[in-house]
N, C-alpha and C positions, 0 to 999 in steps of 0.2 A: 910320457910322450913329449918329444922338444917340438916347438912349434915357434913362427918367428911373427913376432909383433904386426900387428896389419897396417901401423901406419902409415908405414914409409910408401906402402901400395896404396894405398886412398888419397896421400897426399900427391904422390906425382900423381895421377887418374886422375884429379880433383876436376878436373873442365869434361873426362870426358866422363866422369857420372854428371856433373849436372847438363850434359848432353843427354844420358839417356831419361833424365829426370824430365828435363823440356820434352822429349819429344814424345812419352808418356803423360806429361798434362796438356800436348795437342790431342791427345786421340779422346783423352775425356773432353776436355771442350769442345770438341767436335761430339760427341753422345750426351754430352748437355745442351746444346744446341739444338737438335733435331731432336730431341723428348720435348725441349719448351718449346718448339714448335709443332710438334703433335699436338698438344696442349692444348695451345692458341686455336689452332685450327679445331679441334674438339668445341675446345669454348664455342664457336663463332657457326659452326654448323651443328651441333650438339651430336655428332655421329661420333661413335667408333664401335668398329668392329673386331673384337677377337680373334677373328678367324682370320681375316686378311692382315691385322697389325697386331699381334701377338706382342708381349712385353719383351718376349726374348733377344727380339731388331732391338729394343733401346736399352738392352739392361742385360747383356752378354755375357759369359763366363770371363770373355778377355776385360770388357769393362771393368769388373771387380778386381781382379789379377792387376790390370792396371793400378787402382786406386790402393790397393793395400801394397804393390811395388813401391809407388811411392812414397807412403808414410814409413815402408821398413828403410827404404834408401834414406831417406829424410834423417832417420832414429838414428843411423848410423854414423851421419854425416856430422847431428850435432854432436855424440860422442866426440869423433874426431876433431870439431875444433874446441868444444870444450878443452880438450887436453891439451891444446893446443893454444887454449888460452884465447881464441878469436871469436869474434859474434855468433851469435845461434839463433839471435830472434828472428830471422829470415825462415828457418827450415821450423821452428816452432810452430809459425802461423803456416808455415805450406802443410803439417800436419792436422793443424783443426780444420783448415781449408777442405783441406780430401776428406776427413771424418764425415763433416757438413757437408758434405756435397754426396757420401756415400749414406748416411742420414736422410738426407732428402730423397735420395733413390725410392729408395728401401720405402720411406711412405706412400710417395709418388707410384708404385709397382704394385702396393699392396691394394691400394682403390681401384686399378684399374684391374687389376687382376678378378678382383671377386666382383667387378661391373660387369660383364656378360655382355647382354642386349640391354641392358638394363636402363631407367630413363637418368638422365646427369643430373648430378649433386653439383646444383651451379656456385653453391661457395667452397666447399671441398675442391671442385674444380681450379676456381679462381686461387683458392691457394698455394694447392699446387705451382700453379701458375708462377706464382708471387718466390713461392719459393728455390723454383728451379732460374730463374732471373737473378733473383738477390745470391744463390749461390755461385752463378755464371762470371759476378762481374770482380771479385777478387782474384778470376784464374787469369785475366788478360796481366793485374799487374803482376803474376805469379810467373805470366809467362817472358815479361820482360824481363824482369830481377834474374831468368835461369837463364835466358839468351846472353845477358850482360855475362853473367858467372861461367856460361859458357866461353864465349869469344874473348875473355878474358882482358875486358878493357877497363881503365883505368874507372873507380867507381868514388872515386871522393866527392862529386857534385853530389855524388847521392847518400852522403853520407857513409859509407861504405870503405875499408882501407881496401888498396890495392890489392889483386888476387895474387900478383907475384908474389906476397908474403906466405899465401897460405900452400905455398912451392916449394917452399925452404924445407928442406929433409933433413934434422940432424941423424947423429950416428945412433942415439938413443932408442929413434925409433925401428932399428935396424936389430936393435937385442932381440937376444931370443929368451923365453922362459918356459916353463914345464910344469904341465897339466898333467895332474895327477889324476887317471882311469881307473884305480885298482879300486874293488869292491866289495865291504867286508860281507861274507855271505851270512855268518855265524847273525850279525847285529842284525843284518835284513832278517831274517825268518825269525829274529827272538822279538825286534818290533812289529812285525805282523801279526803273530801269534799274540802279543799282548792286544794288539787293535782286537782282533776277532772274539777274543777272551770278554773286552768290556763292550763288544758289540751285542754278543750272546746274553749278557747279563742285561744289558738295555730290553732286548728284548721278552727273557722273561718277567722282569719288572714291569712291562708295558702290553703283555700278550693281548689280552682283550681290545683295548683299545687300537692296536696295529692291526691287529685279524680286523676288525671291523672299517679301517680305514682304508687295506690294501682291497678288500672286500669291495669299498664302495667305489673307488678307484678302479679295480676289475671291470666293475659292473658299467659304470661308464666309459671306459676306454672301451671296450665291446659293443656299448648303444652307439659311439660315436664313430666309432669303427666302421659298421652295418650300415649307418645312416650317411655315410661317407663312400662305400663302395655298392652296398646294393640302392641308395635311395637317391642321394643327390648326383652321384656320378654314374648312374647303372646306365649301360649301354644294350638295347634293344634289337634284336636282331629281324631277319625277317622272317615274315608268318608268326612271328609273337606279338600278341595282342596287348596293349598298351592303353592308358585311361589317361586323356591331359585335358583341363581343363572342361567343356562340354562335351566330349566326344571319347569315343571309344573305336582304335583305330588300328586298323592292321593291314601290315604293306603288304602284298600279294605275291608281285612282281617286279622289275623293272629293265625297261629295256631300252637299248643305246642302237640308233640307226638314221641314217643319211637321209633314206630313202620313205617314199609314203605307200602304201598298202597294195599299190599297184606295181611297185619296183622301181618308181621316177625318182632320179632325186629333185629334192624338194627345191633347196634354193645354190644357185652357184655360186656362193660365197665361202664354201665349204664348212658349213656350220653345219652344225648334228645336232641330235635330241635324246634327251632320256626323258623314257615315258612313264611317272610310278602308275601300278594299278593297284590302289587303293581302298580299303573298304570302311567305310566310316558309321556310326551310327550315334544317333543325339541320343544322348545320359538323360535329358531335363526334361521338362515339361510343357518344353514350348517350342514352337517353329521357330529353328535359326539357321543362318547361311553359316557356311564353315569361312574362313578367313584364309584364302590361300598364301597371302604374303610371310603367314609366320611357317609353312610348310618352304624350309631354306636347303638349298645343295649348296654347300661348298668346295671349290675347284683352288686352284691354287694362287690365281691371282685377282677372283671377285665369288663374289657368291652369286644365286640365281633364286630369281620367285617365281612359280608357273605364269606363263604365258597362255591365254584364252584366244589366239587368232589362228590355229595351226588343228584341232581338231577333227577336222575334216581328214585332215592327210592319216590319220591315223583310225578309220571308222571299224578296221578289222580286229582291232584291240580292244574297243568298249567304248564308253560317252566319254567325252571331256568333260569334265566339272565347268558349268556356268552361272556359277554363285546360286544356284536354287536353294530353296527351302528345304531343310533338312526333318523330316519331323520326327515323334521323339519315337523311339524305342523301333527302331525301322534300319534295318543298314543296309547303307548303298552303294555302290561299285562305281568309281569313278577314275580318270584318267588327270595326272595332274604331272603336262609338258612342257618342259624346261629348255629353252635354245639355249644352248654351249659355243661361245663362239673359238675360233681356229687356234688362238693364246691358250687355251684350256683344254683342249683336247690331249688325251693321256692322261690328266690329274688323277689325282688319287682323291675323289668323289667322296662328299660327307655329307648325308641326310641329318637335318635338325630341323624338330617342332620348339617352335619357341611358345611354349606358356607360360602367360600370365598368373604369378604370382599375384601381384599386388600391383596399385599404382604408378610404380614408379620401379617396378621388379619383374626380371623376366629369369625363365630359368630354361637352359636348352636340351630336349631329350634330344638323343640320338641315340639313329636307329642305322646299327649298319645293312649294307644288302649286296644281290651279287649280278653285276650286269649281265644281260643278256644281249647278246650281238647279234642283232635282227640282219647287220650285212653280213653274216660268213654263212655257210653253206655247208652241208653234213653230207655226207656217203652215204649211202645206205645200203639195204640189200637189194638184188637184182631179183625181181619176177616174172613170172609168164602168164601168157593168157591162161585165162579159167583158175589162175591161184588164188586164196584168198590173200587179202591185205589191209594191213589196218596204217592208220597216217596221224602221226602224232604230231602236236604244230602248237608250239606259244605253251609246252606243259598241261595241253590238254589232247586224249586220245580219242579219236570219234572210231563210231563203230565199223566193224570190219564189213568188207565192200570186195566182191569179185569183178573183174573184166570178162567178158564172152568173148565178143569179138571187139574189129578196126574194122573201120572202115575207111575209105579213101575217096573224098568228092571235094569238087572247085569249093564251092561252100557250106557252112551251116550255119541254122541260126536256135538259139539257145534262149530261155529266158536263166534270170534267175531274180532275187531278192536281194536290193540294196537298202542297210536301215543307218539314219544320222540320228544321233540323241531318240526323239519320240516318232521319227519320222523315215517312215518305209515305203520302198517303191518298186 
């Protein structure tokens, strides 16, 4: 195959790669920027959240793509002035540059990744910190050196020769030469065969001690396997019963509606509610409140912890949990309500109990579930007087009940029974 020399095309290009070189170490300084500014802001509030600030926003597929574009563009560039006989130490140091700044990511990602809810690693933190800064500040003169190399202005104050030279095309680099493809098959399969010949022999000279090694290696890739999909990551669904920390807990229900029990809406702001119904029961051996702040939804642009001023509106569904005394071996049915406000409506809705691990460690179950929309309204079948009829409402069916007659008067009056938490009237 003839193929023709690449120089003469890199050489005339020569400004507009280090155009595309600049404008590639603007978009990483710009996601160096704002990760050391997460950072800071982590430091200084000791928050972050997962779920709302995922690594993915600072540390993107195009991020990387970016950072390895430029060290291959780089690699190439000092080939060509090498040959060329011109400086290289510019694009040497833009290469450790991006190494070290793809380095620091890459640590930077790994902390926060496996932090969770977890409580901050204030020197780990501050490193980070330290590190994402001290890598920030050799891309500004990185970025000038490529704007200069770009607009191709005279560079001798800076020690630098003129870019016109590195313009100069001879005819040399215009030759062409011939890369040889062809393939001996004969030599490939006699050198394979001989690899596989003294691989076979490795391994019956070594049988015991590999059977025992692949063996233990087995045996833990499989324990870590298990303890990775069904233990640390297992995802809980609903009406499956679950054990975190003091409690033993199973989601029931949950339902999403505007409206309170009588069909009002509640508040004209257009917020809505999801309502879990809940069944909890203390493991231990002592009276404790459950902790509703680590029962967490996530929506897509904040998360939500039950709210305790709204239970009323919802008396036809069960009690709202009021931090009572939980005591032990007793489970109890509670309502635990969430206001959504109008930016999160439609999300795609994620239940998470955050437990306590350890001091300073939290780990998040999640539990998926399936809304229930208390505002839409069903068809049913049509009946007559004296038919029987049974009326299913919230997944539960009460007993079946005939009509006789109608009647028709100005009024009537009715009692019946209204119950809040312990309290019926």
């Amino acid at each position: 195959m003839i193929l023709r020399k690449p120089y003469a095309f890199l050489i005339k290009h020569f400004q507009k790669i280090n155009l595309i070189l600049l404008l590639l170490a603007c978009y990483i300084l710009y996601k160096n920027l704002n990760f050391y500014n997460m950072v800071k802001d982590y430091i200084a509030t000791t928050y972050y959240n997962p779920l709302l600030m995922p690594m993915s926003d600072y540390t993107s597929f195009l991020f990387y793509v970016a950072i390895f574009g430029i060290i291959f563009i780089s690699g190439v560039l000092i080939y060509l002035l090498y040959y060329k006989k011109k400086p290289v130490l510019m694009y040497w140091l833009v290469i450790l540059e991006y190494i070290l700044v793809f380095a620091g990511f890459l640590f930077a990602a790994s902390y926060f990744n496996g932090l969770g809810f977890s409580l901050m690693d204030l020197q780990r933190s501050l490193l980070i910190r330290d590190i994402l800064l001290i890598v920030s500040v050799p891309q500004y003169v990185i970025l000038l050196l490529l704007l200069i190399r770009t607009l191709g202005l005279d560079l001798k104050k800076f020690g630098f020769r003129e870019d016109e030279e590195y313009m100069d095309i001879a005819e040399e680099d215009r030759e062409e030469f011939e890369v040889e493809l062809g393939l001996d098959i004969h030599d490939t399969k006699r050198f394979l065969r001989q690899k596989l010949r003294f691989f076979s022999y490795f391994v019956k000279e070594h049988k015991f001690p590999l059977s025992i090694a692949i063996s233990v290696l087995l045996i833990f890739g499989l324990y870590q396997g298990y303890q990775t999909i069904f233990v640390n990551n297992r995802i809980y669904h609903q009406g499956e019963k679950f054990r975190a920390n003091s409690y033993e807990m199973v989601l029931n229900h949950v339902y999403f509606t505007g409206k309170d029990y009588a069909g009002e809406a509640i508040n004209s702001e257009d917020r809505k509610y999801i309502i879990l119904d809940l069944s909890i029961t203390n493991v231990v051996g002592q009276d404790i409140a459950f902790n509703t702040d680590k029962m967490v939804i996530a929506a897509n642009h904040r998360y939500y912890t039950p709210i305790r001023t709204h239970d009323q509106y919802f008396k036809d569904l069960g009690d709202g949990y009021q931090l009572e005394t939980l005591k032990p071996g007793v489970e109890n049915h509670y309502l635990f309500i969430y206001e959504i406000l109008p930016s999160d409506l439609g999300s795609n809705y994620t239940l998470y109990y955050q437990e306590t691990i350890s001091d300073n460690e939290l780990k998040l179950r999640r539990i998926d579930f399936d809304l229930t929309d208390l505002n839409s309204t069903e068809n049913t079948t049509e009946k007559h007087l004296g038919e029987e009829m049974t009326v299913t409402s919230l997944n539960t069916t009460y007993s079946p009940f005939t009509i006789q007659s109608v009647e028709t008067n100005d009024t009537f009056t009715y009692y019946y029974t209204s119950c809040y938490v312990w309290n019926c009237r």
